[in-house]
C-alpha positions as CSV (number, residue, x, y, z in Angstrom):
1,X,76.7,81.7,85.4
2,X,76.1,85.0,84.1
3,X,78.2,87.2,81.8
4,X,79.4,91.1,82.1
5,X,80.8,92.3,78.6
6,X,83.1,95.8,78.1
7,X,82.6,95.7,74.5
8,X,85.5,97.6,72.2
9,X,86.9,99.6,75.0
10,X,89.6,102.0,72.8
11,X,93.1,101.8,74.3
12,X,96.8,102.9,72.8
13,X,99.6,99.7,73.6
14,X,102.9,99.6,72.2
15,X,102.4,96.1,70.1
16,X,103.6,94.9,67.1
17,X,107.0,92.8,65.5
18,X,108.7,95.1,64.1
19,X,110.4,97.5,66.6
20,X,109.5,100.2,64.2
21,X,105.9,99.2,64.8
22,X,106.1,99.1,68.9
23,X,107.6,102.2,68.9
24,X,104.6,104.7,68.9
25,X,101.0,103.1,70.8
26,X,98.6,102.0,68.4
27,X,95.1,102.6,68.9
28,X,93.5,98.7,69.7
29,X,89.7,98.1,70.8
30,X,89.4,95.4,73.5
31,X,86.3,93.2,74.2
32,X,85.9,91.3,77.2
33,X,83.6,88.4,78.5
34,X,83.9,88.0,82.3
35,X,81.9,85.1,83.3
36,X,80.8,84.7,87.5
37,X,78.4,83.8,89.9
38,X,76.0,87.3,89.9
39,X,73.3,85.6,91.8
40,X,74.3,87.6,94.7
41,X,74.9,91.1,93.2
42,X,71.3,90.2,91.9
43,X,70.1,89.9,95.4
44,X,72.0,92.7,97.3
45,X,72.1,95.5,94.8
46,X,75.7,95.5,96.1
47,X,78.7,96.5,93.7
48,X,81.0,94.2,96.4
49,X,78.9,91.2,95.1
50,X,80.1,91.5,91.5
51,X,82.8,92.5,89.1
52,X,83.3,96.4,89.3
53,X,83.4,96.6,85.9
54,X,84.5,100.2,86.1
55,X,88.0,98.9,87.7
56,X,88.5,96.7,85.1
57,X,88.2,99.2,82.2
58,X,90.5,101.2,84.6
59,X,93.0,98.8,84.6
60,X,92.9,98.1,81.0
61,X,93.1,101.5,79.9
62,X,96.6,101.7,82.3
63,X,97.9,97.8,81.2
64,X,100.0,98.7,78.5
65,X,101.7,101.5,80.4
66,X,105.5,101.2,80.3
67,X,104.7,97.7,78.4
68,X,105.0,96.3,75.6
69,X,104.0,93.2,73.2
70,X,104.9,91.8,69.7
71,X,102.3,89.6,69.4
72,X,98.7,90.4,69.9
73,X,98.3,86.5,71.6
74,X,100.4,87.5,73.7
75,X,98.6,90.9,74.7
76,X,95.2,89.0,74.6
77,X,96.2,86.2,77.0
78,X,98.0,88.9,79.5
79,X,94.6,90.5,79.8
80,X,92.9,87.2,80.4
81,X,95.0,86.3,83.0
82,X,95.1,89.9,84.7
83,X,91.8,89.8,85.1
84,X,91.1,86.5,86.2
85,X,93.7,87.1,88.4
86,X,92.6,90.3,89.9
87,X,88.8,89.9,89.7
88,X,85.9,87.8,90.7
89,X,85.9,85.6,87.6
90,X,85.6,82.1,86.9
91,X,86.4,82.6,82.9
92,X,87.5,85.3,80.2
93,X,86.8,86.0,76.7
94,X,89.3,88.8,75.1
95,X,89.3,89.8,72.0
96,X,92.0,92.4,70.6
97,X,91.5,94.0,67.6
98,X,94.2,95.5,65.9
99,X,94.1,98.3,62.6
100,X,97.3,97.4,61.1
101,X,96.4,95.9,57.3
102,X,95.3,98.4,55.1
103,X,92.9,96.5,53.1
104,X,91.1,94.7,56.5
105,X,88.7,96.8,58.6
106,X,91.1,94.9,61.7
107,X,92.9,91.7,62.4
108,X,91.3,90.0,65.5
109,X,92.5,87.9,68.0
110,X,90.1,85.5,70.8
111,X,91.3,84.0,73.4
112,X,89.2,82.3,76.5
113,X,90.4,81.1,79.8
């Protein structure tokens, strides 16, 4: 198996538990660990062999739209299961990291499925 990371892709969701909180985006970086067969990409040179990685920072940049989460393990297992839903993945690895206590550089959630 080999691995494709997007690594602290910047995106603005509507997350947090107080409804003051969720009311304005917050800026969240997102890493992700898509894990697949590329044997074949490897071969062909074909983008149709693999996961376009471009579509799924697409679709991340546009998941929180019109969304929105308390909890960011709920956000982080959304994302897993978006992706392995929508792409050619056998396993994810999400992280979300969220800037929300002033004396932390973030609070970080992992979540693999």
């Amino acid at each position: 198996m080999s691995k494709i990371s997007i690594v602290d892709l910047e995106v603005f969701y509507h997350v947090g538990v107080p409804d003051t909180e969720r009311a304005q985006p917050q800026r969240l970086l997102l890493t992700v660990v898509m894990e697949s067969d590329f044997s074949a990409a490897a071969r062909t040179d074909d983008i149709a062999d693999t996961v376009d990685y471009f579509a799924v920072t697409q679709r991340l940049l546009k998941f929180g739209e019109g969304r929105s989460w308390k909890l960011i393990e709920k956000l982080a297992a959304d994302i897993a299961d978006a992706i392995i839903g929508e792409f050619k993945v056998s396993h994810v690895y999400v992280e979300v990291k969220k800037f929300i206590i002033p004396q932390a550089k973030y609070v970080l959630v992992m979540i693999e499925k």
